[in-house]
DSSP file (Angstrom, degrees, kcal/mol; ACC not computed):
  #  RESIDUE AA STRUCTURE BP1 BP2  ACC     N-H-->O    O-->H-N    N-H-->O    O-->H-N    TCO  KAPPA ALPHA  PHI   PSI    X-CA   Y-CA   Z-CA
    1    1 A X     >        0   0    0      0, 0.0     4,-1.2     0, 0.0     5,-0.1   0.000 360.0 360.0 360.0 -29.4   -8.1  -19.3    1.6
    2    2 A X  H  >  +     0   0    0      1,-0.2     4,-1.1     2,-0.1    60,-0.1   0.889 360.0  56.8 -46.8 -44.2   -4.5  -18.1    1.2
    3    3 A X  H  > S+     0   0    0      2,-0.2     4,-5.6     3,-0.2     5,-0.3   0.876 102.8  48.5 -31.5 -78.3   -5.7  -15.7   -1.1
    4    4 A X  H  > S+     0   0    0      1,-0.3     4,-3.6     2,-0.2     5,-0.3   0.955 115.1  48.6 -25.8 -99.4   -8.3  -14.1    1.3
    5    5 A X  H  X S+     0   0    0     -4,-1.2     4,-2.3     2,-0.3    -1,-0.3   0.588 108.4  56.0   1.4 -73.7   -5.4  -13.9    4.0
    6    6 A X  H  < S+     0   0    0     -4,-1.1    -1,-0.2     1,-0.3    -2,-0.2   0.912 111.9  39.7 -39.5 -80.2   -3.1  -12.4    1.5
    7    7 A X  H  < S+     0   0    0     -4,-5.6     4,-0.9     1,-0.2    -1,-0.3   0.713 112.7  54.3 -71.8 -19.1   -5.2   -9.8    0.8
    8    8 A X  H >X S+     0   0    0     -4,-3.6     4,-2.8    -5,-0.3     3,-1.4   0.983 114.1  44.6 -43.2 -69.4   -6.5   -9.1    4.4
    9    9 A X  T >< S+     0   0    0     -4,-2.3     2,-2.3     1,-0.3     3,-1.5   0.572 111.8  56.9 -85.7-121.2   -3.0   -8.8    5.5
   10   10 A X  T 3> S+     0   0    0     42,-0.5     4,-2.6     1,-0.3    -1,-0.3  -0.185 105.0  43.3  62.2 -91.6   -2.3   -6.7    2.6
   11   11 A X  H <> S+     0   0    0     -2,-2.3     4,-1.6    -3,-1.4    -1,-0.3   0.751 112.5  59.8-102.3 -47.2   -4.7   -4.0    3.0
   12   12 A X  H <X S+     0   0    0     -4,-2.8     4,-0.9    -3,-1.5     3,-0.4   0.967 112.7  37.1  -7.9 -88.4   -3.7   -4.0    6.9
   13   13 A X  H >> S+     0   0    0      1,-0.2     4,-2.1     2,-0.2     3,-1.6   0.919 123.3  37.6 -48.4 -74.5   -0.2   -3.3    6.2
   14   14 A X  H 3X S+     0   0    0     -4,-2.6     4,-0.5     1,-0.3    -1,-0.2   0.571 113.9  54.9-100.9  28.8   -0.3   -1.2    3.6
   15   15 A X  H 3X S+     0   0    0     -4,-1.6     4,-0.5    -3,-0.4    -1,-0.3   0.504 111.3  49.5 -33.1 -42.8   -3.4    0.7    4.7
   16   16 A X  H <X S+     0   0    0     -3,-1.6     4,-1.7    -4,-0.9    -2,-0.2   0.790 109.0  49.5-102.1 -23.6   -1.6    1.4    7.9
   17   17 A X  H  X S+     0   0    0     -4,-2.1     4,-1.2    -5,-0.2     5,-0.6   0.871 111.2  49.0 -84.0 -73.4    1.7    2.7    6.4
   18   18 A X  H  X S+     0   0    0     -4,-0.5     4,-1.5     1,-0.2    -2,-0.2   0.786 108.9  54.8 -42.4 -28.9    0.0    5.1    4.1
   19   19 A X  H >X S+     0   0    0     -4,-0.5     4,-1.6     2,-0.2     3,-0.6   0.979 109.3  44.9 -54.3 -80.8   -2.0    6.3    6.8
   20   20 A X  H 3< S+     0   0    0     -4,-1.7     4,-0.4     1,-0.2    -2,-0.2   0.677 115.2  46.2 -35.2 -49.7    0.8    7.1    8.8
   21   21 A X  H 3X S+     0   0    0     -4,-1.2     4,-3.1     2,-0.2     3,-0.4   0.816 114.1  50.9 -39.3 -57.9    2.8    8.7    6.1
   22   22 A X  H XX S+     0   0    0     -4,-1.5     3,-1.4    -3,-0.6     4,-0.8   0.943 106.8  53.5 -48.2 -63.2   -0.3   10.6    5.1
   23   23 A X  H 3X S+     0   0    0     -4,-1.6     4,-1.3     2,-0.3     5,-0.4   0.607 112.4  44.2 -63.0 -44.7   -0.8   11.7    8.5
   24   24 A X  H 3> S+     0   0    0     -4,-0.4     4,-1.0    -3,-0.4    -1,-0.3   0.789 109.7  52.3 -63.4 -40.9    2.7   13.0    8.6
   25   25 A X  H << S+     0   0    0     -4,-3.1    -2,-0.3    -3,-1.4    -1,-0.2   0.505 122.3  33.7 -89.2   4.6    2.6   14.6    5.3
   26   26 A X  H  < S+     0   0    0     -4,-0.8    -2,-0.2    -3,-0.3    -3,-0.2   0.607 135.5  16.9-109.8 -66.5   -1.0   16.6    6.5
   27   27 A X  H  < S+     0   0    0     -4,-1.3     2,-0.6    -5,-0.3    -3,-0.2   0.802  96.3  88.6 -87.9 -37.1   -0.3   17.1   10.2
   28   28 A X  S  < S-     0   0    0     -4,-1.0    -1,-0.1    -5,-0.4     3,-0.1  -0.808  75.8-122.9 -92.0  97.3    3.4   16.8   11.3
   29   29 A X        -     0   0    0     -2,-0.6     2,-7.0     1,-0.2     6,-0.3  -0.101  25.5-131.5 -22.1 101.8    5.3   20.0   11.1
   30   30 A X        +     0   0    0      1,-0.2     2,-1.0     4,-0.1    -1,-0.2   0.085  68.4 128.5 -81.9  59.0    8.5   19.0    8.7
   31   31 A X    >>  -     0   0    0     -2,-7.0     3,-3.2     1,-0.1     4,-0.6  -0.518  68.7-115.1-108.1  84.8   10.5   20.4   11.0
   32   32 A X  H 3> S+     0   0    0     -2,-1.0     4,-3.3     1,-0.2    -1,-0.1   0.086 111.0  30.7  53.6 -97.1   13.7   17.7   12.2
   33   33 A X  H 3> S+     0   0    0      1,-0.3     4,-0.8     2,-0.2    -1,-0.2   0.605 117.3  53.1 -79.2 -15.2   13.1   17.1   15.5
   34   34 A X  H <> S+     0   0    0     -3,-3.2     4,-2.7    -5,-0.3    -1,-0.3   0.815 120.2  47.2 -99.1 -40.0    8.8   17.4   15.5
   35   35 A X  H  X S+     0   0    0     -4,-0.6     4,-0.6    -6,-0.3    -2,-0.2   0.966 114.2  39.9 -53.6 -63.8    9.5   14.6   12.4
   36   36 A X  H  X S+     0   0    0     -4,-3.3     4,-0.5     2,-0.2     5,-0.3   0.848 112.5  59.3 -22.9 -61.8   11.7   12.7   14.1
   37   37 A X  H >< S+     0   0    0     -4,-0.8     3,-1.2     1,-0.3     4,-0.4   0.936 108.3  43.1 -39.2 -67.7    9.5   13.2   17.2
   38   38 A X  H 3X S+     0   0    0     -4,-2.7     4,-0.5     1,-0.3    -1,-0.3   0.339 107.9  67.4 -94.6   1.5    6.3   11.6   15.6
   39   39 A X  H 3< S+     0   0    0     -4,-0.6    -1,-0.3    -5,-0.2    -2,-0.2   0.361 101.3  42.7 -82.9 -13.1    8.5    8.7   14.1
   40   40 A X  T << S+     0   0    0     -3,-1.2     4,-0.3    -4,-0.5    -2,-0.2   0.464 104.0  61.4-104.2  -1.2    9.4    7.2   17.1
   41   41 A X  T  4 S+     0   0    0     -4,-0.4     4,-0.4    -5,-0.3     3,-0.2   0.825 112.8  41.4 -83.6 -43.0    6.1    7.4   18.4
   42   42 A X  S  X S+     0   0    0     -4,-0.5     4,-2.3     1,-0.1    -1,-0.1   0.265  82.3  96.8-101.0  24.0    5.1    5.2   15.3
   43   43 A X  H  > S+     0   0    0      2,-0.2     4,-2.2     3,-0.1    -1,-0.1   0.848  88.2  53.1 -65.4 -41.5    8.2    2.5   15.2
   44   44 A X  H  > S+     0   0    0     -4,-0.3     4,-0.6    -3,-0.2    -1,-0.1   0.980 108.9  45.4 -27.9 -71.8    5.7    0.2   17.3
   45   45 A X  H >4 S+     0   0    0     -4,-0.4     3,-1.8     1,-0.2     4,-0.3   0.878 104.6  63.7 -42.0 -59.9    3.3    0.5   14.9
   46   46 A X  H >X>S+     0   0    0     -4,-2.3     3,-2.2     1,-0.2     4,-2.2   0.900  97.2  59.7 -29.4 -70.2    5.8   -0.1   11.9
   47   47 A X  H 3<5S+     0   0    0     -4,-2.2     4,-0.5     1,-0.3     5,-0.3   0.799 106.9  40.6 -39.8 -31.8    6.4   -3.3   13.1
   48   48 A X  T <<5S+     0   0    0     -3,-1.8    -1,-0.3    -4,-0.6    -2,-0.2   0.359 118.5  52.5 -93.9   4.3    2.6   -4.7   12.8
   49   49 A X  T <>5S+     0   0    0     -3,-2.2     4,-2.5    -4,-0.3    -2,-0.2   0.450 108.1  43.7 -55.0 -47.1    2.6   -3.0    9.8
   50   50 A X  H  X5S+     0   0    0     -4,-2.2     4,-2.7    -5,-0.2     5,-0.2   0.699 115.6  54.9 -77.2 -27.8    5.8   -4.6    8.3
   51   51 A X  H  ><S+     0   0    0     -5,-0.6     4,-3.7    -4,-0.5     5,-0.3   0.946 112.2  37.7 -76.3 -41.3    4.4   -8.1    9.6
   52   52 A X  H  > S+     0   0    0     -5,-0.3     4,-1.2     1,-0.2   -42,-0.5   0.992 118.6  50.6 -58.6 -45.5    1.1   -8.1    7.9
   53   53 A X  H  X S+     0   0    0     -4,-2.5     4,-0.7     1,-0.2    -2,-0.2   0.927 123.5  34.0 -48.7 -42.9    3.0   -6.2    4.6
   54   54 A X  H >X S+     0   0    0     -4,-2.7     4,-0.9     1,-0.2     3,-0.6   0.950 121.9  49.0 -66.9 -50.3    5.9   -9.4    4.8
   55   55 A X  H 3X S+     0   0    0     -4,-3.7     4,-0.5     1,-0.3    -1,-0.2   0.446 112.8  47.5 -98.8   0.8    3.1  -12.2    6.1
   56   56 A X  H 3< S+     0   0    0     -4,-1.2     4,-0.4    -5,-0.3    -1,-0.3   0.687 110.7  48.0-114.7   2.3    0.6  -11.2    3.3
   57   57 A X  H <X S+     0   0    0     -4,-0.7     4,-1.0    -3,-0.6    -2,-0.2   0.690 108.4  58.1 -97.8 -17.1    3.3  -11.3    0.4
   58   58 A X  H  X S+     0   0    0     -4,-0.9     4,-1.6     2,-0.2    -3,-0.1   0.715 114.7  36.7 -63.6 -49.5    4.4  -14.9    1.9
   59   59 A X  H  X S+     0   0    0     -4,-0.5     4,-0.6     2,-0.2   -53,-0.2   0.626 112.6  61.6 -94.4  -7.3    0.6  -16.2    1.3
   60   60 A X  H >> S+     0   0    0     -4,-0.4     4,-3.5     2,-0.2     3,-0.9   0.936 110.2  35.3 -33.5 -81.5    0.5  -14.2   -1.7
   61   61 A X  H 3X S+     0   0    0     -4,-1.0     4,-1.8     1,-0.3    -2,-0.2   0.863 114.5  57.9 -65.9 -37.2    3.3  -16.2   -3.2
   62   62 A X  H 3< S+     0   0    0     -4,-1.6    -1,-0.3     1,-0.2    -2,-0.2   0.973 115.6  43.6 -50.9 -47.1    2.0  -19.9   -1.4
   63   63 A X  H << S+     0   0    0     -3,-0.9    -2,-0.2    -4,-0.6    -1,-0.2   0.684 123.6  27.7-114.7 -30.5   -1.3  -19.2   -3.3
   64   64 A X  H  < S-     0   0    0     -4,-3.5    -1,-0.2     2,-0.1    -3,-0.2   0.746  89.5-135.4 -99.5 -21.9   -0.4  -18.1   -6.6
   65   65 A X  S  < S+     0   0    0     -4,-1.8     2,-0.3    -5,-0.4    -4,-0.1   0.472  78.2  96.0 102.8  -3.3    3.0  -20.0   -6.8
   66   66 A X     >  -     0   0    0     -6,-0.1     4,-1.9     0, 0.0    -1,-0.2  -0.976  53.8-166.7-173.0 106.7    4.6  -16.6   -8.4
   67   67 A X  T  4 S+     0   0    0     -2,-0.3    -6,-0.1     2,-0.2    -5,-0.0   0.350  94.9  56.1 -93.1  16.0    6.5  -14.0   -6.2
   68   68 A X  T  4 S+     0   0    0      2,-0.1     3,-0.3    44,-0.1     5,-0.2   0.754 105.1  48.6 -89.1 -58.9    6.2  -11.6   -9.2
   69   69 A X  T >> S+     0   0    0      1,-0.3     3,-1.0     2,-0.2     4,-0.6   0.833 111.2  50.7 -73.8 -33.6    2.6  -11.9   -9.4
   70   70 A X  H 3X S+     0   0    0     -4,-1.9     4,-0.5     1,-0.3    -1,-0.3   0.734 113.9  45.1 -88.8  -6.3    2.2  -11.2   -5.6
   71   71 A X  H 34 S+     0   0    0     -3,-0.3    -1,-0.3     2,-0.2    -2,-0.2  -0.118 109.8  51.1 -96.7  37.8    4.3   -8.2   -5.7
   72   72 A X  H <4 S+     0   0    0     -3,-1.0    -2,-0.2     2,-0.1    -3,-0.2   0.293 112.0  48.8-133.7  -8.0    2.8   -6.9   -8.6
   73   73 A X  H >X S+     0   0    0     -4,-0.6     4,-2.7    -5,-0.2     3,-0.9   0.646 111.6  54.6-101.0 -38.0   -0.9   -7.4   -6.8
   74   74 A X  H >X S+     0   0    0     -4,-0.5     4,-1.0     1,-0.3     3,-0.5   0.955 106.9  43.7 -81.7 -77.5    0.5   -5.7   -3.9
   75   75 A X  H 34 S+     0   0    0      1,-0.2     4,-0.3     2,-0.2    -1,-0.3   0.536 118.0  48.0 -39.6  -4.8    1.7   -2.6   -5.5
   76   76 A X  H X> S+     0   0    0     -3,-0.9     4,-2.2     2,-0.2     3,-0.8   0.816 105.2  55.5 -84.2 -43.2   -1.4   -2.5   -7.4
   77   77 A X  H <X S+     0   0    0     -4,-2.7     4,-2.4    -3,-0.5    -2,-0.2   0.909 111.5  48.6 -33.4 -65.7   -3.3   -3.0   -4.3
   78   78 A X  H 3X S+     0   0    0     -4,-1.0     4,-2.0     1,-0.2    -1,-0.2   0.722  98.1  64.7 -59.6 -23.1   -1.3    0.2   -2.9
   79   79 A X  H X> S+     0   0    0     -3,-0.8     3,-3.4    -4,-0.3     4,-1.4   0.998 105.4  44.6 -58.2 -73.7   -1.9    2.4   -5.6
   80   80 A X  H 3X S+     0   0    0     -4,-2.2     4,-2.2     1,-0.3    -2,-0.2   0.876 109.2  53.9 -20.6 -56.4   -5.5    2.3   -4.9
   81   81 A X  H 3X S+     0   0    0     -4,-2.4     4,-1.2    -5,-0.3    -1,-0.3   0.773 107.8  54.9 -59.7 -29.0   -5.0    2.7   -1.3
   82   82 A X  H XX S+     0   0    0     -3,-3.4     4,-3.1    -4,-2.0     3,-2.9   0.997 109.4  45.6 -69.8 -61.6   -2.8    6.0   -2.3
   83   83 A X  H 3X S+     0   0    0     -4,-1.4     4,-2.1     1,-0.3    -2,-0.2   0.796 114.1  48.6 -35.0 -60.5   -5.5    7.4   -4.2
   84   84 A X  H 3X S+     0   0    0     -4,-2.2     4,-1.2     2,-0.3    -1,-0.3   0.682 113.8  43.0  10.9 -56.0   -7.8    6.6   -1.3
   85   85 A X  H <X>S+     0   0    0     -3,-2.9     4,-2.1    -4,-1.2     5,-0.7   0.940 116.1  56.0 -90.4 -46.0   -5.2    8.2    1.4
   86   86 A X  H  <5S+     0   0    0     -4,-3.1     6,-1.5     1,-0.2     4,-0.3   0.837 111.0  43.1 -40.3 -39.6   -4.9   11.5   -1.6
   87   87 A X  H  X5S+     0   0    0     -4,-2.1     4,-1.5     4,-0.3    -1,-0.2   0.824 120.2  42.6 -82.5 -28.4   -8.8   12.0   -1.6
   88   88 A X  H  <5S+     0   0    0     -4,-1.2    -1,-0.2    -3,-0.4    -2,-0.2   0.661 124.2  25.8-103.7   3.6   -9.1   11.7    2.3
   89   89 A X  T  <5S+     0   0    0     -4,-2.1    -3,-0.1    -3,-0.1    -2,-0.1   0.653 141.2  22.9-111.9 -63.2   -6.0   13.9    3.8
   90   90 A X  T  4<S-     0   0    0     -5,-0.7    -2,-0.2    -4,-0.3    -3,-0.2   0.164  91.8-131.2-105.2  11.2   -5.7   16.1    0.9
   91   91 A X     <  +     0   0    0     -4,-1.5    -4,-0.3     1,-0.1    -3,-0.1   0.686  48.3 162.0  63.6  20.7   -9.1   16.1   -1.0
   92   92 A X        -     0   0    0     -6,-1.5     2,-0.6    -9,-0.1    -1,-0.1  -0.374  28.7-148.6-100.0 156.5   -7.2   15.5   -4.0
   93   93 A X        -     0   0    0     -7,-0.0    -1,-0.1    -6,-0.0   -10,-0.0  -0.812  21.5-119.3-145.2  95.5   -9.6   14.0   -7.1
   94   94 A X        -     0   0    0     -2,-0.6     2,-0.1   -11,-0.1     5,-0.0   0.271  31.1-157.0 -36.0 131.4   -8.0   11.7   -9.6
   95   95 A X     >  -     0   0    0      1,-0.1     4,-0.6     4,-0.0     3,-0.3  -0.502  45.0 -86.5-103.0-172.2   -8.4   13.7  -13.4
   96   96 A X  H  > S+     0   0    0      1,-0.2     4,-1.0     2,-0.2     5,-0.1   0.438 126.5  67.8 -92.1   3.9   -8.3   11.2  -16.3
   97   97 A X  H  > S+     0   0    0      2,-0.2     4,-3.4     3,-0.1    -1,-0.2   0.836 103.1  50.3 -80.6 -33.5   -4.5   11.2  -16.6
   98   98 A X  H  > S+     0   0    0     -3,-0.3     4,-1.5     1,-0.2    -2,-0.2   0.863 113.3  45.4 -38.3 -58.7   -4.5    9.5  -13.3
   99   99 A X  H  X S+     0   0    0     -4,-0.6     4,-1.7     2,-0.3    -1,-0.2   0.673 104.5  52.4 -81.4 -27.3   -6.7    7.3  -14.3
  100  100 A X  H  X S+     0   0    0     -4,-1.0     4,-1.1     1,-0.2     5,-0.3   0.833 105.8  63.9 -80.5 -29.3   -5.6    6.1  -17.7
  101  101 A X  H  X S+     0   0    0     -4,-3.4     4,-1.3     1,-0.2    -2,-0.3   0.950 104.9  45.8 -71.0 -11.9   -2.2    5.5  -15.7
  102  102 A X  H >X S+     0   0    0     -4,-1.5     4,-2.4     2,-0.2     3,-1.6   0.994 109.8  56.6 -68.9 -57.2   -4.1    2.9  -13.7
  103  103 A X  H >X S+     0   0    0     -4,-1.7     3,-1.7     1,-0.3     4,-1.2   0.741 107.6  42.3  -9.7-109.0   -5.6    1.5  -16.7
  104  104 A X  H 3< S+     0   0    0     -4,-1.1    -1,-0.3     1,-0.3    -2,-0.2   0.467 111.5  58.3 -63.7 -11.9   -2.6    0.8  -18.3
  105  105 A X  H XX S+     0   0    0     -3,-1.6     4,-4.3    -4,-1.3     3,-2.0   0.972 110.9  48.9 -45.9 -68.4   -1.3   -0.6  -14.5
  106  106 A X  H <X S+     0   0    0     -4,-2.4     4,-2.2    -3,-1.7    -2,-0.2   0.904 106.2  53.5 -53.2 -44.0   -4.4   -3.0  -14.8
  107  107 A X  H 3< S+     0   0    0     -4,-1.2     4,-0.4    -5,-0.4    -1,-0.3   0.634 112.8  42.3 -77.6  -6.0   -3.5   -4.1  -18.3
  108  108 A X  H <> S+     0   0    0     -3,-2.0     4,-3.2    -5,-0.3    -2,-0.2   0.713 116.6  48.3 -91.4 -15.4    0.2   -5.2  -17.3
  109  109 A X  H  X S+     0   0    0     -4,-4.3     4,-1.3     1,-0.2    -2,-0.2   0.807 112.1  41.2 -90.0 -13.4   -0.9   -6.6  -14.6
  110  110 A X  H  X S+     0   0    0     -4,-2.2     4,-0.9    -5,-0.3    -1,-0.2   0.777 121.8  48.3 -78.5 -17.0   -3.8   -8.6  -16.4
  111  111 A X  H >4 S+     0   0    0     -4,-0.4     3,-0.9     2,-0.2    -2,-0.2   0.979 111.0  52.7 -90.2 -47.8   -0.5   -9.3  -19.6
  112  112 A X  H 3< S+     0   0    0     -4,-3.2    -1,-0.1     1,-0.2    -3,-0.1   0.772 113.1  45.5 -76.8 -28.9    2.1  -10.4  -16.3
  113  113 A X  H 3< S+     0   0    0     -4,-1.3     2,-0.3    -5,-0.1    -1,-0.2   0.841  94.3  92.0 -58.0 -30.6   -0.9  -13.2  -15.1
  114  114 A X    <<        0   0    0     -4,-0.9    -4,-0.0    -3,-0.9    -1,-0.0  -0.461 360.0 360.0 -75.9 108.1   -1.4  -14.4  -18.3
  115  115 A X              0   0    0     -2,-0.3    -1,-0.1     0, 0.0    -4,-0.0   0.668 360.0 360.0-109.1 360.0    0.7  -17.3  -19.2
């Protein structure tokens, strides 16, 4: 059940930080103060964002026994999610160089479970 958890809280966190970020790099003028501006407006947020990211790398590591393996599932986890936040802010459409580097992501990350 940790698992489950893990990866809920997970996909919360960093679902909701890529958003924001996205949202910034799309919407929010880079200008200082308008940057600033719309960064203090999402410090709230950050916090429920940083709790799920902390509280799902904690049940991560309870459930596989390995704080490598649950920060190497979470960064994969985010990769998707980038691709994900690239196709929907910025239309962007992974080509196959994209894609073989996930490949070879999924094959360290299937050689770093493997004992």
């Amino acid at each position: 059940m940790n698992y489950v958890y893990s990866g809920l809280l997970l996909l919360a966190g960093l679902l909701g930080v890529n958003l924001v970020i996205s949202y910034q790099s799309k919407h929010i003028d880079p200008n200082f103060w308008m940057t600033l501006k719309y960064q203090l407006y999402v410090l709230p947020l950050y916090l429920i964002i940083n709790m799920c990211i902390g509280y799902g790398i904690k049940l991560g590591y309870k459930a596989a026994g390995s704080l490598s393996f649950a920060l190497i599932a979470s960064k994969g986890l985010e990769i998707f999610i980038s691709l994900l936040m690239g196709f929907i802010f910025m239309k962007e459409v992974p080509g196959w160089r994209t894609w073989t580097g996930v490949a070879l992501i999924l094959i360290g990350f299937v050689v770093a479970k493997g004992k």
